[in-house]
C-alpha positions as CSV (number, residue, x, y, z in Angstrom):
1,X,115.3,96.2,117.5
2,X,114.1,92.6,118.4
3,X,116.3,89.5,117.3
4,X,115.3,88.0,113.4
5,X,115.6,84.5,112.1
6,X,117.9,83.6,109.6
7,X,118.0,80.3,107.6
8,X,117.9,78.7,103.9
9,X,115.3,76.9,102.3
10,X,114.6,75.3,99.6
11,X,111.1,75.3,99.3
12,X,109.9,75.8,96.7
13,X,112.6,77.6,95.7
14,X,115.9,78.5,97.3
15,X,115.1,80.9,99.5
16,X,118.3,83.4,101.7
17,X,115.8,84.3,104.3
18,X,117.2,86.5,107.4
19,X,118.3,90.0,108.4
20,X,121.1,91.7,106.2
21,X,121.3,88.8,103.4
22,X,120.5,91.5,101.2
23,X,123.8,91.7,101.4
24,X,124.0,88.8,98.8
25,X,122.5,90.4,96.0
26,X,125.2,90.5,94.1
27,X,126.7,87.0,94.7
28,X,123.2,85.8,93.7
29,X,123.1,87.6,90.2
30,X,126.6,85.5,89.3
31,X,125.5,82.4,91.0
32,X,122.7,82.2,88.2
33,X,124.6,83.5,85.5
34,X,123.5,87.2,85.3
35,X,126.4,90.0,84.4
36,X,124.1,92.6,83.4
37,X,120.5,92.8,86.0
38,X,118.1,95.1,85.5
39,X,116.1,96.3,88.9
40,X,112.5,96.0,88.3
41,X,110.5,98.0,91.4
42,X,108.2,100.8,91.5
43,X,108.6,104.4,91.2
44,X,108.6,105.5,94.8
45,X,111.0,102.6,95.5
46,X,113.6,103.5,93.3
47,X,113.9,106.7,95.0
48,X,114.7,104.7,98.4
49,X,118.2,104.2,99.5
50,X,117.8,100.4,100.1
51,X,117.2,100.5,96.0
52,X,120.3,102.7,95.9
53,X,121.9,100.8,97.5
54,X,121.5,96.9,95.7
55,X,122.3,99.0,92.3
56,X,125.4,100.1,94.1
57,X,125.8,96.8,95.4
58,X,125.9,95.4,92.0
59,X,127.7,97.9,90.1
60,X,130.7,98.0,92.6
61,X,130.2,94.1,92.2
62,X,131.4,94.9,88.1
63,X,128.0,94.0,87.0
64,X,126.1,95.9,84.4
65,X,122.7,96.9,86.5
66,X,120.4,99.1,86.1
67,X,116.6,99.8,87.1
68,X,113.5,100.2,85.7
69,X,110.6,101.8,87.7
70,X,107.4,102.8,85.3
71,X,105.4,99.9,87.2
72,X,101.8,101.0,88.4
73,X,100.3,99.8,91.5
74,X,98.4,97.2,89.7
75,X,101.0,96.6,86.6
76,X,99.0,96.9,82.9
77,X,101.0,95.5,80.0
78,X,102.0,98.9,79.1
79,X,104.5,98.2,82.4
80,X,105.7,94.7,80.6
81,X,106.2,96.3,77.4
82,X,108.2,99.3,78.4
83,X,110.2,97.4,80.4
84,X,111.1,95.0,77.5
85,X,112.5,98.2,75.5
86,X,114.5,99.2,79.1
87,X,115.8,95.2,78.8
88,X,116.9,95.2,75.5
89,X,118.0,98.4,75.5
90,X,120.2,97.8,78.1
91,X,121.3,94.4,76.9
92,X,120.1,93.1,80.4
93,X,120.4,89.7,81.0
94,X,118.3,89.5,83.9
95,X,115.9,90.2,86.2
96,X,116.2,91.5,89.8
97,X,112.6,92.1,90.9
98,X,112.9,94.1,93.6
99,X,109.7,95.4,95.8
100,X,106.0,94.3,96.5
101,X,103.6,92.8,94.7
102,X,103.3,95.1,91.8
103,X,107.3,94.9,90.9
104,X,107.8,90.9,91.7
105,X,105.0,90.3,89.1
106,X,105.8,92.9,86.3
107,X,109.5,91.8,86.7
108,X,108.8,88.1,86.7
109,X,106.9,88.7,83.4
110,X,109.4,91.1,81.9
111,X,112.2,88.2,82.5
112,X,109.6,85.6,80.7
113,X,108.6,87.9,77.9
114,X,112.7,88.6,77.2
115,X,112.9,85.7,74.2
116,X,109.1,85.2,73.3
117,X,107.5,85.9,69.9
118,X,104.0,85.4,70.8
119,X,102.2,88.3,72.3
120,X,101.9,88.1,76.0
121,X,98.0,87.3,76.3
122,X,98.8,84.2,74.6
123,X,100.2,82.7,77.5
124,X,97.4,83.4,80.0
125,X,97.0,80.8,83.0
126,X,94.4,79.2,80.8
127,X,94.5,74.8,80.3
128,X,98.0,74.5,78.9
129,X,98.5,77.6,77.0
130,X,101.7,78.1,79.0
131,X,103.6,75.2,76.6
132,X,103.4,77.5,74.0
133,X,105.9,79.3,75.6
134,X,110.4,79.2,74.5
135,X,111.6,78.0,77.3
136,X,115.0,79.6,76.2
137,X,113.8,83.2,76.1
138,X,112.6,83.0,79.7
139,X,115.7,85.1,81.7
140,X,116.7,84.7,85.5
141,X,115.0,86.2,87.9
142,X,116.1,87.2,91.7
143,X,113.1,88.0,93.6
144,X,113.6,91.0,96.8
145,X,110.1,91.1,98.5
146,X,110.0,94.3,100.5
147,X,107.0,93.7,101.9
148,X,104.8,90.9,103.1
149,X,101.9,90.4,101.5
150,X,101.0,88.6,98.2
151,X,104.4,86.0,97.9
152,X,104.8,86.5,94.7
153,X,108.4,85.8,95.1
154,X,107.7,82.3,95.5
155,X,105.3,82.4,92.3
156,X,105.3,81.1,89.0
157,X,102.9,83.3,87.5
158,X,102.5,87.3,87.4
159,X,99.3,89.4,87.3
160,X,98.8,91.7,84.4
161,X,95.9,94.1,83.5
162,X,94.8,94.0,80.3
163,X,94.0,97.7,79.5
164,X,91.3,96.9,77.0
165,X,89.0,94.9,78.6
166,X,90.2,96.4,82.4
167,X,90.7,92.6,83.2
168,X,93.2,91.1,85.4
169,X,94.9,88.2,84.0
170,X,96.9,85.5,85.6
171,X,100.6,85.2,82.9
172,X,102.0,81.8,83.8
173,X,104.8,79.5,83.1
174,X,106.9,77.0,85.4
175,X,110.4,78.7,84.5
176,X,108.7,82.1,86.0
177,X,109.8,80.5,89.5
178,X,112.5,83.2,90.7
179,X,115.7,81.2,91.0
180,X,116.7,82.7,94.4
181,X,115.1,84.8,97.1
182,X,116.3,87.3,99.4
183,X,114.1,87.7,102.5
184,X,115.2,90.3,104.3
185,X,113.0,92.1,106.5
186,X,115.2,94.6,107.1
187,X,114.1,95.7,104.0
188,X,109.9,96.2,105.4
189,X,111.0,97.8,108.6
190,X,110.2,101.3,106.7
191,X,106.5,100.0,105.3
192,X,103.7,102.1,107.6
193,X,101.1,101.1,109.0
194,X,98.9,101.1,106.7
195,X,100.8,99.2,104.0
196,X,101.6,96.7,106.9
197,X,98.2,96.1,107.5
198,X,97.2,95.8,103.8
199,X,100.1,93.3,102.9
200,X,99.7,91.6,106.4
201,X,96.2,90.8,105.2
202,X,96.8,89.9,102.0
203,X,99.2,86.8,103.0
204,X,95.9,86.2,105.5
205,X,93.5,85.8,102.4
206,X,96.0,83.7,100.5
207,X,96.2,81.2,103.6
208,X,92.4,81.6,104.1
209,X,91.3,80.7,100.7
210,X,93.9,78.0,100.2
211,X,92.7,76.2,103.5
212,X,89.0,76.6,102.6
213,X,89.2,75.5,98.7
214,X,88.0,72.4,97.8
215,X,90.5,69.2,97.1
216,X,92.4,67.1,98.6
217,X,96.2,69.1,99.7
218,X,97.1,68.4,103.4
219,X,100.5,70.1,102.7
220,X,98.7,73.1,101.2
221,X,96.4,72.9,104.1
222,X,98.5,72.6,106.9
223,X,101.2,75.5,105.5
224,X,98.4,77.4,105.0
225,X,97.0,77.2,108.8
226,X,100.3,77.4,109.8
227,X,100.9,81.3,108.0
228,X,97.4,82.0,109.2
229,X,98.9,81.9,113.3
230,X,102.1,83.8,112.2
231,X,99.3,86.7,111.0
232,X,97.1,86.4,114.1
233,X,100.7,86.7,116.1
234,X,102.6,89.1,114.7
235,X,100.3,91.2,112.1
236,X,99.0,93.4,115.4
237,X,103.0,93.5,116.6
238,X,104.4,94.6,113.4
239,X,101.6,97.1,113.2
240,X,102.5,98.5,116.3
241,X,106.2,98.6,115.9
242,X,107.1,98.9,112.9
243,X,110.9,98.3,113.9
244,X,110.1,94.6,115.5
245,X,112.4,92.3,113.4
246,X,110.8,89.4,114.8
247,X,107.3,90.2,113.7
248,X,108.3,91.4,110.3
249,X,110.6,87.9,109.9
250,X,107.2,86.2,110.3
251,X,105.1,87.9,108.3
252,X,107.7,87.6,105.5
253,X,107.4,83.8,106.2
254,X,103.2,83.7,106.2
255,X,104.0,85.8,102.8
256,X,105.8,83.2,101.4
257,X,103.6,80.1,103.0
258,X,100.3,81.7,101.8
259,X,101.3,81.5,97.8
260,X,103.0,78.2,98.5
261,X,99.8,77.1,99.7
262,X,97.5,78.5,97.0
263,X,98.8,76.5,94.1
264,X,95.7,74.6,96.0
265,X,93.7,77.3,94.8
266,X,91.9,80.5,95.8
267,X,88.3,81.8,96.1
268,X,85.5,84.1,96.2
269,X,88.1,86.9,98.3
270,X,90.3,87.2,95.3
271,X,87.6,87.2,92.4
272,X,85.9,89.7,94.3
273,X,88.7,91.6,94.8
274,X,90.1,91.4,91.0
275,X,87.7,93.2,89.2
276,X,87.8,96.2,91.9
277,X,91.8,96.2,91.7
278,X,91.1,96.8,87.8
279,X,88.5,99.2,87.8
280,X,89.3,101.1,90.7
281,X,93.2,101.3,91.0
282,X,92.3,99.8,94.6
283,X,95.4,98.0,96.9
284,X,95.2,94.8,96.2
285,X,95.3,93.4,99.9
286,X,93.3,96.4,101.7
287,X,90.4,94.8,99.2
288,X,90.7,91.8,100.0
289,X,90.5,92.7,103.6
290,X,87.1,94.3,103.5
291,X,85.7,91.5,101.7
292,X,87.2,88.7,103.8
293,X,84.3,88.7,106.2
294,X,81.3,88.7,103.3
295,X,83.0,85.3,101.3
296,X,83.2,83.7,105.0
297,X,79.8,84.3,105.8
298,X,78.9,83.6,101.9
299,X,80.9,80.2,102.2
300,X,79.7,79.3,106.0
301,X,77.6,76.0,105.1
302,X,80.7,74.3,103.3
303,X,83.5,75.8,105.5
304,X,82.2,75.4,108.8
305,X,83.6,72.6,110.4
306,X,86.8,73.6,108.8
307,X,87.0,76.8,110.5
308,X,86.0,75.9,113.7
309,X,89.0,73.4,113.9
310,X,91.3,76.4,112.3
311,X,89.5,78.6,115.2
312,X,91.1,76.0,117.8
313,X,94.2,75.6,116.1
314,X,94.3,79.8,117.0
315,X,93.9,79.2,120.8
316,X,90.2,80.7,119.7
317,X,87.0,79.3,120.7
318,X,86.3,76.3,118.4
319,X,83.8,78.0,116.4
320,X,83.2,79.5,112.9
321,X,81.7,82.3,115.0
322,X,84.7,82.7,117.2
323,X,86.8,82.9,113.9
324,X,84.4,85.5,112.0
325,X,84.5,87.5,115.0
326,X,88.5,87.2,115.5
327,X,88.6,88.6,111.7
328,X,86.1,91.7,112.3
329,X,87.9,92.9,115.4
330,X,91.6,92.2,113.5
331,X,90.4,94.5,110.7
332,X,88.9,97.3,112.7
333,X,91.9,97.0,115.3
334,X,94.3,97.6,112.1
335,X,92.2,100.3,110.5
336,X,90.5,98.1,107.8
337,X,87.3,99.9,106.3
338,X,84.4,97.8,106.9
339,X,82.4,98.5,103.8
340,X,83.8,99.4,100.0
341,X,82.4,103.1,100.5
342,X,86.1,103.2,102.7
343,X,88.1,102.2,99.0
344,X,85.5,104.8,97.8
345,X,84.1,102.2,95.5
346,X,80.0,102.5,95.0
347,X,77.2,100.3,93.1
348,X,78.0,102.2,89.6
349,X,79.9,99.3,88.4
350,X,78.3,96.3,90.0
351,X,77.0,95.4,87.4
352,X,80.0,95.2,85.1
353,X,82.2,93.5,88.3
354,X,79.5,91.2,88.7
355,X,80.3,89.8,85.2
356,X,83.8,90.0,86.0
357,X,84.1,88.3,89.4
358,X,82.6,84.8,88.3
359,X,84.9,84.5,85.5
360,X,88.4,85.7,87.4
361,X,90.8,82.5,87.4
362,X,90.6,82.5,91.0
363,X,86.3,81.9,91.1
364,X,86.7,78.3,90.2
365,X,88.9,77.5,94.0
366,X,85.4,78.8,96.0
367,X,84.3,76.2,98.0
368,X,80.4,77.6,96.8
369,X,80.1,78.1,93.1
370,X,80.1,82.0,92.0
371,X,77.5,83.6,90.0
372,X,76.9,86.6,88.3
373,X,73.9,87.0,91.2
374,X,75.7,86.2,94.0
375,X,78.7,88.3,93.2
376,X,76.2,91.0,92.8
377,X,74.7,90.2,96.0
378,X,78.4,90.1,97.9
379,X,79.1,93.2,96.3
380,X,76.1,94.9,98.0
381,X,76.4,93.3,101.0
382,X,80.0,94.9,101.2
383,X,79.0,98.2,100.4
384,X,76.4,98.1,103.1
385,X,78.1,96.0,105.6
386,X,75.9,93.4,106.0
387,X,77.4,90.3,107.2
C-alpha cells in the first residue's frame, strides 16, 4: 500500500482527514456532546466489518450507539421518517452518518428533523424557507464518507425523494453542516471499480459545474479546478488499484473540494441527472457521467474560453476540444456507458423528465438557460450518443 496524507482542516468544517483517524470516532461523538449515536449507513454497509467495527468502537467507548440501515440508494422520506422512530426510539442523541452519498444525506436530515414540528417538505432549499426551521431540534452530526463522490460530508443540505411526485428535493438548513469529519480512506479501499468510477466522477461533475456556472466566485473557481486535476490524476490510479492510499486520499479530497465549490452552484449535469435518479433508481454519479459530455457540448458557446484555460491548467491542449475529448476517453477508459440505453433508461419518460429537469434546483446554475425543449433534446442526444 502507497503512503496517505494526513492533516486537519477546518474548511468548511473541521475536517480529521488521513489514514486510520477513524480511529477517532468515538472521541469525536463526546467532543460534540453525543452519549447516545445512532449510525445512519446503508444496508449492505452495516453488514461490513468497518461498520462493525465504529459501533464497537463506540459501545466499548460507554456510549449508547446503535445503527440504522433502511436507507435506499437514492433516500425517499420513507428513509427520514423511519429513521426518526429508530432515533427516538433509541433516545439517540445524535447522528453518525456513516457511508456514501445516500447515508450522509438521509442521516444529515434525520439529525435536522430530530426537534422539528413542521413536515419535512416545508423546509425545501426554496428562498428562505429554511428560517422556518428550530434551530434547537437540529442534533449533531459526525459525517464518515466511505467513498468519494458527492461531498456531502461537507454539506449543508440533504437530498430527499419525494415519493408522490417522484421528485428530488434539495432539504436545507445551515446547522445541517456535520460538526466533524472523518476522512479516512482506508475506509474506500474495499469500493470496486465500478463504484470508484461512479463516485470518482461524480466529485468531477460537481467541480465541473461549479467552475462553469455563472457568477462571480474565484475561490469556488479555483478549488473547483484544483479537485478537477486530483480526478484527472488519481481517478484512472485508484481504478486500477484499488489498494493505492495515495490516490484514494485524493479523491476523498476532490470529494470534499467539489461540494465546497458548488455552493457556487451547479448545472445542466445535475438537473439532467435528477429526474433519472428519481424515476429510474439510477447511481447518481454513473448518470451524471454519461451526460457530462452532452451539457458540455450543450454549454460550448458560453464555456469555451473557460475550458480551454481549465484544459491548460490539465497539462492538456488549451482547447475546449482537447478537454471534451479528455472526458470521452476518461469515461470509456473507466467503463462509463456512453449513451442512457447502458443505465437501461429509454425515451418512455422524456417527456415527463423533460418537465422535470428545467425545474430541479440545480437548472438555474447552467451557464445556458434550460428548457423543457432542450432538456428533451439533451435527453435524446444522450440516448443516441450524439455529441
Amino acid at each position: 500500500m502507497t503512503a496517505s496524507p494526513r492533516s486537519n482542516w477546518n474548511y468548511p468544517t473541521p475536517i480529521r482527514f488521513g489514514a486510520g483517524r477513524i480511529s477517532e470516532l468515538a472521541e469525536a461523538c463526546r467532543s460534540v456532546g453525543m452519549a447516545a449515536p445512532l449510525i445512519v449507513t446503508d444496508p449492505f454497509l452495516a453488514t461490513q466489518a468497518m461498520t462493525k467495527a465504529a459501533l464497537d468502537q463506540l459501545t466499548g467507548a460507554g456510549l449508547k450507539a446503535g445503527i440504522f440501515s433502511d436507507i435506499k440508494p437514492n433516500p425517499v422520506e420513507t428513509n427520514v421518517y423511519k429513521g426518526l422512530e429508530a432515533l427516538k426510539a433509541g433516545g439517540h442523541d445524535g447522528v453518525v452518518a456513516f457511508g456514501g452519498g445516500s447515508a450522509l444525506d438521509a442521516g444529515k436530515v434525520i439529525a435536522f428533523m430530530a426537534g422539528q414540528t413542521r413536515p419535512m417538505w416545508d423546509f425545501e432549499d426554496i428562498g428562505d424557507w429554511w428560517t422556518r426551521a428550530d434551530p434547537k431540534g437540529i442534533l449533531p452530526i459526525i459525517a464518515v464518507p466511505t467513498t468519494a463522490g458527492t461531498g456531502s460530508e461537507v454539506g449543508r443540505a440533504g437530498v430527499i425523494t419525494q415519493e408522490a411526485t417522484h421528485t428530488k428535493k434539495v432539504i436545507f438548513h445551515p446547522l445541517m453542516m456535520p460538526k466533524i469529519v472523518i476522512c479516512d480512506p482506508e475506509l474506500t479501499v474495499g469500493m470496486p471499480p465500478h463504484i470508484t468510477a461512479g463516485t470518482g466522477l461524480d466529485a468531477l461533475a460537481h467541480c465541473l459545474e461549479a467552475y462553469c456556472a455563472p457568477g462571480y466566485h474565484p475561490m469556488a473557481d479555483g478549488m473547483a479546478v484544483e479537485g478537477i486535476r486530483l480526478v484527472k490524476d488519481f481517478l484512472p490510479r485508484a481504478h486500477k488499484d484499488g489498494k493505492d492510499l495515495e490516490a484514494r486520499a485524493n479523491l476523498m479530497s476532490a470529494a470534499a473540494m467539489g461540494a465546497t465549490a458548488f455552493q457556487k452552484g451547479l448545472g445542466a449535469i445535475h438537473a439532467l441527472s435528477h429526474p433519472a435518479g428519481a424515476l429510474y433508481d439510477t447511481h447518481h454519479g454513473l448518470t451524471n457521467a454519461v451526460f457530462m459530455p452532452y451539457v458540455l457540448v450543450y454549454n460550448r458557446a458560453a464555456i469555451e474560453e473557460k475550458i480551454a484555460r481549465l484544459s491548460a491548467y490539465l497539462g492538456l491542449e488549451r482547447s475546449f476540444d482537447a478537454f471534451l475529448a479528455w472526458v470521452l476517453q476518461l469515461r470509456k477508459d473507466l467503463g462509463v456507458p456512453h449513451t442512457l440505453e447502458g443505465l437501461k433508461i429509454d425515451a418512455a419518460r422524456f417527456d415527463e423528465m423533460s418537465d422535470m429537469a428545467p425545474n430541479d434546483p440545480t437548472a438555474g446554475g447552467n451557464p445556458v438557460p434550460i428548457t423543457k425543449e432542450s432538456a428533451r433534446k439533451l435527453y435524446e442526444d444522450a440516448l443516441a450518443g450524439r455529441v
